[in-house]
C-alpha positions as CSV (number, residue, x, y, z in Angstrom):
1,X,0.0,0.0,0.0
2,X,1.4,3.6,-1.0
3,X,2.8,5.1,2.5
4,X,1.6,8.7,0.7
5,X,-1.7,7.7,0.7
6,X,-3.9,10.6,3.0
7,X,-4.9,9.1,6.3
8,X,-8.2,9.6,7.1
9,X,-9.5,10.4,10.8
10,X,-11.2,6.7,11.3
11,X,-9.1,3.6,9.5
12,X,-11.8,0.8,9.0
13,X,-11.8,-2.6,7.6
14,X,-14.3,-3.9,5.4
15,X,-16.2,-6.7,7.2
16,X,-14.2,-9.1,4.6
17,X,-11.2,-7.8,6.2
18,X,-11.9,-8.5,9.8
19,X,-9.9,-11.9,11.4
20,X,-11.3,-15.3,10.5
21,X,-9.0,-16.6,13.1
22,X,-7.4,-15.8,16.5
23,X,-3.8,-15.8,16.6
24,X,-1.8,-17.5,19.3
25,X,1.3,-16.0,20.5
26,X,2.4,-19.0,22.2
27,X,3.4,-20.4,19.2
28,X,5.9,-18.1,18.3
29,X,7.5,-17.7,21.7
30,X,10.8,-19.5,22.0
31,X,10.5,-19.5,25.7
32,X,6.4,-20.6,26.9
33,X,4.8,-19.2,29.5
34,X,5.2,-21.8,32.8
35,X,2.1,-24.4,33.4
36,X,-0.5,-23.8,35.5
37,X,0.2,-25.7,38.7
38,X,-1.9,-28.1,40.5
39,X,-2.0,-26.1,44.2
40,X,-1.9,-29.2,46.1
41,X,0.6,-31.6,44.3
42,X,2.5,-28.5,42.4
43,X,2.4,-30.6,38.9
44,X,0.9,-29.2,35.6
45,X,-2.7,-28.8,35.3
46,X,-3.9,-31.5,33.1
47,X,-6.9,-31.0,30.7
48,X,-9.1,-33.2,33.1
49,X,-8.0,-31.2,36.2
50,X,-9.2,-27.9,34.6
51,X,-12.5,-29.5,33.0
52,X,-14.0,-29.5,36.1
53,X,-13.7,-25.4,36.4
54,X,-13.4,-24.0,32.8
55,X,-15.6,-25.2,29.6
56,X,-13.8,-28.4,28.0
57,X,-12.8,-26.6,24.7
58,X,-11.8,-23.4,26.5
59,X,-9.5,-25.7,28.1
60,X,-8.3,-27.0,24.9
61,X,-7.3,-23.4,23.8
62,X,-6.3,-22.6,27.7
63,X,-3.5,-25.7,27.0
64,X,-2.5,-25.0,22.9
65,X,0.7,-23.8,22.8
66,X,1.9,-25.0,19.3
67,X,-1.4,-23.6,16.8
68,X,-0.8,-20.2,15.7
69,X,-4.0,-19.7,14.4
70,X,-7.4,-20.7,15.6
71,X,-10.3,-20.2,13.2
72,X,-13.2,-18.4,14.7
73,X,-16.9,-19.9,14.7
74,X,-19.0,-18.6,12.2
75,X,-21.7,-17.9,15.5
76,X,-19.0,-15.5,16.9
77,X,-17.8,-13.8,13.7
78,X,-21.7,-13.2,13.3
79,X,-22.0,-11.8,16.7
80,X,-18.5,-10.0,16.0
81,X,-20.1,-8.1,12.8
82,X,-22.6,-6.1,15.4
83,X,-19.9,-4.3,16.1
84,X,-16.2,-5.1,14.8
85,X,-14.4,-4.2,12.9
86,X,-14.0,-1.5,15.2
87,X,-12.1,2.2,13.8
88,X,-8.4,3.0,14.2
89,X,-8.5,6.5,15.0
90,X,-5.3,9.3,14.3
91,X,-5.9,11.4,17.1
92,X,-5.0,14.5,14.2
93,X,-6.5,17.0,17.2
94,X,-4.2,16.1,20.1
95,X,-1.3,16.1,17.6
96,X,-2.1,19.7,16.8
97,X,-2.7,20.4,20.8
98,X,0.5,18.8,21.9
99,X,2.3,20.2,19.0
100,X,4.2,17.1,18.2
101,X,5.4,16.2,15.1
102,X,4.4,12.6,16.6
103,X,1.7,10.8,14.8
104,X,-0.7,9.0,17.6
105,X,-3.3,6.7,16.6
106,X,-6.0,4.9,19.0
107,X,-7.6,1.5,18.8
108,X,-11.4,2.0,20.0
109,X,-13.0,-0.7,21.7
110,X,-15.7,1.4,23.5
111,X,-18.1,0.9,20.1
112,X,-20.6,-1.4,22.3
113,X,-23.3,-1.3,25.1
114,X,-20.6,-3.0,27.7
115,X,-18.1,0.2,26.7
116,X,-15.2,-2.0,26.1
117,X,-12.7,-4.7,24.5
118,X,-14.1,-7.3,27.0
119,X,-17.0,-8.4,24.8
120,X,-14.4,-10.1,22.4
121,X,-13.8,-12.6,24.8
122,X,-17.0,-12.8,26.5
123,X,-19.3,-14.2,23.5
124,X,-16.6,-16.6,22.8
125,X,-16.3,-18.1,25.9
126,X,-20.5,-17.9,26.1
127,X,-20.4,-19.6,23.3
128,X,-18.6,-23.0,24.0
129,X,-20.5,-22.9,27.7
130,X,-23.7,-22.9,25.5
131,X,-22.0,-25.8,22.7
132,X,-20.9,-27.7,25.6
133,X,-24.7,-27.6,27.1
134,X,-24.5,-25.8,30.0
135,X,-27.3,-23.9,32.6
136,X,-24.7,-21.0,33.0
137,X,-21.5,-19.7,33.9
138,X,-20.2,-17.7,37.1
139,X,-17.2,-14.6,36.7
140,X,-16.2,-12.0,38.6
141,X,-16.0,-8.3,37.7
142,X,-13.7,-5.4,38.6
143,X,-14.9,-1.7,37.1
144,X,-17.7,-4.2,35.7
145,X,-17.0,-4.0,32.2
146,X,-16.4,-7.5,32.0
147,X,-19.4,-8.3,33.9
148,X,-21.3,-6.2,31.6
149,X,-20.0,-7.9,28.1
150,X,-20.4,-11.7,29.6
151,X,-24.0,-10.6,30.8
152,X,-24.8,-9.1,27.0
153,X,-23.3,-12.7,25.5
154,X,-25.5,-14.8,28.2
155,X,-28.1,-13.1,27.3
156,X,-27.9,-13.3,23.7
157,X,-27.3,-17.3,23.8
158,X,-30.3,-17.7,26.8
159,X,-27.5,-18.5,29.3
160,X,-27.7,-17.7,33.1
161,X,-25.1,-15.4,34.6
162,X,-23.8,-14.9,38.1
163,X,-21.6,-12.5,38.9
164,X,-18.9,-11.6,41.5
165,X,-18.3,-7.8,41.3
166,X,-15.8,-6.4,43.7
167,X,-17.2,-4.7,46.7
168,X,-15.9,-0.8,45.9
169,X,-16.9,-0.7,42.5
170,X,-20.3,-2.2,43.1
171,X,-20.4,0.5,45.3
172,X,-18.8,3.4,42.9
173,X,-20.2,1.9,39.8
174,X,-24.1,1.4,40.4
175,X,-25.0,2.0,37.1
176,X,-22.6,-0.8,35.3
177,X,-24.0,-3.3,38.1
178,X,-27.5,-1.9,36.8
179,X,-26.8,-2.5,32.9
180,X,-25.8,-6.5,33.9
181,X,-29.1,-6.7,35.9
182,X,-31.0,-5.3,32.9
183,X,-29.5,-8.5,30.4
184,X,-30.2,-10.4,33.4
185,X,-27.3,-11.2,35.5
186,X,-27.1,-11.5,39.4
187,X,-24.6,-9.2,40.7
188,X,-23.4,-9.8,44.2
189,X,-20.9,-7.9,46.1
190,X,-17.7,-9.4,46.7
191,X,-16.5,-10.3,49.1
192,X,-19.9,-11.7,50.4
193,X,-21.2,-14.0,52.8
194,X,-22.8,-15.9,50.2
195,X,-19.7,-18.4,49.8
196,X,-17.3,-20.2,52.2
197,X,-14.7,-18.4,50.5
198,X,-15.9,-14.8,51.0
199,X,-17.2,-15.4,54.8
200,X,-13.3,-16.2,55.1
201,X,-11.8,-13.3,53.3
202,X,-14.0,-10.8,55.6
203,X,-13.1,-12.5,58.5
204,X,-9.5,-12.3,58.0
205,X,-9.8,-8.5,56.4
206,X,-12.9,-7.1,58.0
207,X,-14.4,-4.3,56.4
208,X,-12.4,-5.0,53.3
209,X,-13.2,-3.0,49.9
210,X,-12.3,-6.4,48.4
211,X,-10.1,-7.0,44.9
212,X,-10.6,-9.2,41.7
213,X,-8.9,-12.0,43.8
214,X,-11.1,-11.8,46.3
215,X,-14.3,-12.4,43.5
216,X,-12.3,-14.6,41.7
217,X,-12.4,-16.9,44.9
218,X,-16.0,-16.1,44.6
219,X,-16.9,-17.3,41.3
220,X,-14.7,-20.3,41.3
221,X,-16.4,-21.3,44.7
222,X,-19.7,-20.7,43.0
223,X,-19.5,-22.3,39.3
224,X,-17.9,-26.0,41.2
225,X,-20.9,-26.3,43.6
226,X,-23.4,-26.0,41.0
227,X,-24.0,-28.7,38.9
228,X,-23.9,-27.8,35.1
229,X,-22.0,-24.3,35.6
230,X,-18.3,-23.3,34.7
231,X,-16.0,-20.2,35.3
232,X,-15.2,-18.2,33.0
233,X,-12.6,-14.9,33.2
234,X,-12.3,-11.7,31.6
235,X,-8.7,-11.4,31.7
236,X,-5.0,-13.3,32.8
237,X,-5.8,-16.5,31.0
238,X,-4.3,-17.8,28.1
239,X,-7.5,-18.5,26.1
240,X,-8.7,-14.7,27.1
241,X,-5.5,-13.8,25.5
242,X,-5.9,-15.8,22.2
243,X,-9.9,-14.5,21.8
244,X,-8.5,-10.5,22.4
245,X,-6.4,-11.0,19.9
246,X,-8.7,-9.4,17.2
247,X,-7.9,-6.1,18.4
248,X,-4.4,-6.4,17.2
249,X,-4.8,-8.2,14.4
250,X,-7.7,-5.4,13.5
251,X,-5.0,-2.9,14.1
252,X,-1.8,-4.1,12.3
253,X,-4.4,-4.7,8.9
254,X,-5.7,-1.3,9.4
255,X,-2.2,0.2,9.7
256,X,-0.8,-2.2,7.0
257,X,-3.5,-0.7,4.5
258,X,-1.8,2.3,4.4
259,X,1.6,1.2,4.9
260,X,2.4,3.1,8.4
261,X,4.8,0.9,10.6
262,X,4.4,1.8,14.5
263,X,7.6,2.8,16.6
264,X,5.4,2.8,20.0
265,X,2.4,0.5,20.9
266,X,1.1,1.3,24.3
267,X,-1.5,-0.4,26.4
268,X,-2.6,-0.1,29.6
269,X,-2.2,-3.5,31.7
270,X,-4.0,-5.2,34.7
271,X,-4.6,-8.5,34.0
272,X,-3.3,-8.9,30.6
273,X,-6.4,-9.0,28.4
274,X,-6.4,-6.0,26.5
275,X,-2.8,-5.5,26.4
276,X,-2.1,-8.6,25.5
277,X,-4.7,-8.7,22.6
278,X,-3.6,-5.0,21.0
279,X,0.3,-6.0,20.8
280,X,0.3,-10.1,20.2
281,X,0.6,-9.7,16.7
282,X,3.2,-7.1,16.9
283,X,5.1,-9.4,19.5
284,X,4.9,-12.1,17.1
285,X,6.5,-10.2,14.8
286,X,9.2,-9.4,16.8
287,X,9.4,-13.0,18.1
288,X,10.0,-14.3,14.1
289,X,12.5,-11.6,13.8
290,X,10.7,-9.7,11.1
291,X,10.2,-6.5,12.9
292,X,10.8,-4.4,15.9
293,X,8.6,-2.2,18.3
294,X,8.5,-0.5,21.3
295,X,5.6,-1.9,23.7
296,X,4.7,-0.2,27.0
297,X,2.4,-2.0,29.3
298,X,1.2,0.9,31.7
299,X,-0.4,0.0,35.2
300,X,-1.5,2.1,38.4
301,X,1.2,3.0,40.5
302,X,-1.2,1.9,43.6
303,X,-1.0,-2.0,42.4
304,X,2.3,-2.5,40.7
305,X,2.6,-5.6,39.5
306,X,5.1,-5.7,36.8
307,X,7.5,-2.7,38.1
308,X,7.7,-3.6,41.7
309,X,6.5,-7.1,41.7
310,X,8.2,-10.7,41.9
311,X,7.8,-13.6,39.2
312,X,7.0,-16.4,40.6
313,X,4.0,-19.3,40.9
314,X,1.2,-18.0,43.1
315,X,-2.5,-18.2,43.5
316,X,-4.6,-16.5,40.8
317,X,-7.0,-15.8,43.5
318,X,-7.2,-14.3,47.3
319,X,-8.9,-17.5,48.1
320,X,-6.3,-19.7,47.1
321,X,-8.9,-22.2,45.3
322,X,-7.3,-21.9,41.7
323,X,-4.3,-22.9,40.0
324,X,-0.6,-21.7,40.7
325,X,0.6,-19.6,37.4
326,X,3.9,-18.3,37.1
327,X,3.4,-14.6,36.9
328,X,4.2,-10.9,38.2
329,X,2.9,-11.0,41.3
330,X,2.1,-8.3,44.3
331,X,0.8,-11.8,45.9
332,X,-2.8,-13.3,46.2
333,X,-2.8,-11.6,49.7
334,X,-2.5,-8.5,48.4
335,X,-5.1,-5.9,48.7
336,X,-4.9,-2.9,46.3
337,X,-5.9,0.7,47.7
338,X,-9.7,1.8,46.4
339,X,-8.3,3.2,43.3
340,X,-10.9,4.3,40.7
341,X,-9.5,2.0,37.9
342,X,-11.0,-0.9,39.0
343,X,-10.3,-3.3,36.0
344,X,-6.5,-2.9,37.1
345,X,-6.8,-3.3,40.4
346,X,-5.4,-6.8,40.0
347,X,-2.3,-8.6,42.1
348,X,-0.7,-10.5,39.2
349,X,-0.3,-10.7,35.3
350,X,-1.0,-12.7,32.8
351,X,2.0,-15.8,31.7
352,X,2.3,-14.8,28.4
353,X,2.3,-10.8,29.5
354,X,5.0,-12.0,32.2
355,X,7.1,-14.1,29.6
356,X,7.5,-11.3,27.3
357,X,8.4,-8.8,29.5
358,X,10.5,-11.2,31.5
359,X,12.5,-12.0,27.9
360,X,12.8,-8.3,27.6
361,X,10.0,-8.1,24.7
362,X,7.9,-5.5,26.4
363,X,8.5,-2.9,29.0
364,X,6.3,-1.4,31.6
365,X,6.2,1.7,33.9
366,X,3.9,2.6,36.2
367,X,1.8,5.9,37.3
368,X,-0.3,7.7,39.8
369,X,-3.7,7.7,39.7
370,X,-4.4,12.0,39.9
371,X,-2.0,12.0,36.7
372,X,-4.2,9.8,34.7
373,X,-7.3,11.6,35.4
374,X,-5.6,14.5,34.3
375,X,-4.3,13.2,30.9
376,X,-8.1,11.1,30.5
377,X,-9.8,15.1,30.8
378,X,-7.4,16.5,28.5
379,X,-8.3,13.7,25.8
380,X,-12.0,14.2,26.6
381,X,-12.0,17.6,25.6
382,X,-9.2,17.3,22.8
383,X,-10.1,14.2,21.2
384,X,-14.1,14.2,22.3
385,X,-14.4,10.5,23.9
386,X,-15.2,10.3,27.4
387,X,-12.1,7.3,28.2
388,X,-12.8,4.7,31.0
389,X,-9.8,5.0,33.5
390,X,-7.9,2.1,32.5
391,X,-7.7,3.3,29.4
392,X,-6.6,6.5,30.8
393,X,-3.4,4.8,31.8
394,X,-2.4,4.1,28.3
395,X,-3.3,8.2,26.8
396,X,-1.2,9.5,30.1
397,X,1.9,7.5,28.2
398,X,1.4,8.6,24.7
399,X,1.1,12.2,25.5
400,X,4.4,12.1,27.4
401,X,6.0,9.9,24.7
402,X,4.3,12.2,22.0
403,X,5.8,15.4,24.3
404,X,9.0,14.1,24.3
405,X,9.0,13.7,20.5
406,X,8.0,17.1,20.6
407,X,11.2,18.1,22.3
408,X,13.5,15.8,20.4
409,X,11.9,16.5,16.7
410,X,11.9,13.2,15.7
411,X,8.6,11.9,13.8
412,X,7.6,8.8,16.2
413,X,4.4,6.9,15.2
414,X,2.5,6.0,18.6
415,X,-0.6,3.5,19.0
416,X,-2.5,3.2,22.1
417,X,-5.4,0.9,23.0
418,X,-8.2,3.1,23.9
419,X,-10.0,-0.3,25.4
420,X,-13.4,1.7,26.6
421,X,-15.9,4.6,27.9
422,X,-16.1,6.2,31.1
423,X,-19.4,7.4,31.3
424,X,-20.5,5.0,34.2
425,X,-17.0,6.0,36.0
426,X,-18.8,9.7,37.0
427,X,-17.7,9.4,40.6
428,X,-14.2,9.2,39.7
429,X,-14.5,12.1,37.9
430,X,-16.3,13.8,40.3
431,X,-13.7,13.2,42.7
432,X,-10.8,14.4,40.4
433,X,-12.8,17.8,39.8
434,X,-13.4,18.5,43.1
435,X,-9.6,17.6,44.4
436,X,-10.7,14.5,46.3
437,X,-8.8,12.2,44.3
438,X,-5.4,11.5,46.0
439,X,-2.4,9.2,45.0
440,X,-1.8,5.9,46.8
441,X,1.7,4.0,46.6
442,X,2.4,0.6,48.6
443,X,5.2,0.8,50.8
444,X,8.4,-1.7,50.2
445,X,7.5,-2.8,53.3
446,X,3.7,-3.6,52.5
447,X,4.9,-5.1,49.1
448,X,7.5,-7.4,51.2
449,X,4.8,-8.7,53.9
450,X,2.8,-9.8,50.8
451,X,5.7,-11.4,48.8
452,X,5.4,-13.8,52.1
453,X,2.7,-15.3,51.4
454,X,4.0,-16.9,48.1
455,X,3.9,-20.4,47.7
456,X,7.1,-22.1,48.1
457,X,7.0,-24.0,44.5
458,X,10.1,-26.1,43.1
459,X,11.1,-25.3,39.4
């Protein structure tokens, strides 16, 4: 494609364009991300192990480390058409406010009722629950994005949905909680006393504002005492991974189309999904040797988990009722301040996330939380899109990368995932605009009490 070509505002794909198949990273990694870990024998999870929690085929994918491509269903490229292939937008407006000679573009995965990326993942893993013959499937939630896309794919293929959302944002977020009760879901706060598990958590941490490890523990405990339900997860797991990956491959054919290579791809980074989705065709491209980029994963400074935590197995939950993975870790025990981004709020990372940054692939920094509210109202009134926090963490990084472009000359190209909409996140803004909004940072020695509670796991 000619690299002259004008760009227009909004790069989209023809619907004959869009993926017919999700791409696996794992298959181009030299070094695989570890097993999961039985938690009471420390061996690898075997397929039958992981059957009894997870959807038999989603276990399949879960497990594939060798098939670089995994066709899609017709079902879910049907659903995918309502609203994929979604735009690539050059942010030509901040350019011109920044005044960098920096060309930014966005991925924007807010086009949908659930305001985000997570509805990729959400109808596909609805989809093998409902092929497999399942009543329903349990999940947690953390902002309650993810909540909201698996409630809008239940709904859709008449399955029932239970879910876990964690206690502060049920509490901040009233509205999202409201959208999954109207496609049908039950929303409890977590932790609750509806479980073993969550009558334990608030006994240990009383008053507790909970985490997504704390639900997790939840949902797990919920979907393996009822018979003909399975778990399923918005984010950290392999398969999530693999079904996200539509937003890269959507990006790298939009930018290919009019021959623009990226210097910088930037996402923001809690559990892996959505970063891991925008850059695994970028990173598989780097992993083949047949191109080179600079990827930042960008996470609150309040729950740190690739700058300031430790690789190593540890629970995926507070409860410590799932598999060991081999991770960035803050440790299950670890309870993140009441930040306002709650879909990063989050003690570990995904394997294949960890693996690349671990091999040097990717790097990460980390930043306060009254710094990203400031970068997401500058975008809101430069660029006109209301973003979601999380996806504030990511524009905070490309306007300082697009700054310091401005103050070196040189023409970088930058792409961020703009992964949603903040319009049910009013209280956070709220409390930015009337100076409530305050920075928290774990202590070393908070961190270090934490990293104690790490399994002790022979490799």
């Amino acid at each position: 494609m000619a690299a002259n070509k004008e760009i227009p505002y909004k790069i989209y794909l023809e619907e004959n364009e869009m993926p017919k198949a999700w791409y696996n990273v794992r298959a181009d990694m030299k070094n695989k991300p570890a097993p999961l870990l039985n938690p009471g024998t420390h061996q690898p999870m075997t397929a039958q192990e992981l059957e009894g929690v997870f959807c038999a085929e989603l276990v399949q994918q879960e497990l594939d480390n060798t098939t670089a491509y995994i066709p899609i269903p017709q079902e879910i490229q049907n659903f995918y058409k309502m609203y994929r292939p979604s735009p690539l937008v050059r942010a030509y407006c901040l350019e011109e406010k920044l005044k960098t000679p920096a060309k930014i573009y966005y991925k924007f995965e807010g086009n949908n009722t659930s305001g985000s990326h997570k509805l990729n993942s959400a109808i596909a893993q609805a989809y093998y629950a409902k092929k497999q013959g399942l009543k329903g499937v349990t999940t947690e939630t953390g902002a309650g994005q993810w909540g909201t896309a698996l409630s809008m794919a239940c709904a859709y293929l008449d399955l029932d949905c239970q879910v876990y959302m964690v206690k502060v944002s049920y509490e901040q977020k009233p509205f999202r909680r409201e959208v999954m009760r109207t496609y049908g879901a039950s929303v409890t706060p977590s932790p609750s006393n509806t479980t073993n598990v969550g009558r334990q958590i608030l006994a240990e941490h009383p008053g507790t504002t909970g985490s997504l490890g704390c639900a997790i523990s939840e949902a797990v405990e919920a979907a393996v005492t009822q018979e003909g339900y399975r778990y399923v997860l918005g984010s950290v797991l392999n398969q999530v991974l693999l079904h996200q990956s539509v937003i890269g491959l959507e990006t790298k054919a939009a930018l290919d189309k009019y021959g623009i290579k990226p210097d910088i791809i930037i996402g923001c980074a809690g559990g892996g999904s959505n970063l891991g989705g925008l850059i695994s065709p970028f990173a598989g491209d780097m992993l083949r040797g047949e191109a080179n980029y600079r990827i930042i994963a960008v996470e609150p400074a309040s729950c740190p988990s690739l700058t300031r935590g430790k690789y190593a197995y540890d629970f995926c939950d507070t409860g410590k009722v799932c598999p060991l993975a081999k991770m960035y870790t803050l440790g299950s025990n670890f309870i993140p301040s009441a930040n306002h981004a709650g879909g990063l709020r989050y003690h570990g990372m995904s394997s294949i996330v960890s693996q690349l940054y671990h091999d040097g692939l990717i790097e990460a920094t980390s930043v306060e939380q009254t710094k990203v509210f400031e970068a997401a109202e500058y975008f809101a009134r430069v660029e006109g899109i209301l973003p979601a926090p999380e996806s504030s963490h990511a524009i905070r990084v490309a306007i300082d990368e697009a700054i310091k472009c401005r103050e070196t000359g040189e023409e970088k190209t930058i792409v961020f995932g703009l992964t949603g909409t903040g319009y049910f996140d009013m209280v956070a803004y709220e409390k930015f605009n009337n100076g409530e909004m305050g920075d928290y940072i774990p202590t070393d020695e908070e961190l270090e009490k934490s990293f104690t509670t790490l399994p002790q796991v022979e490799e």
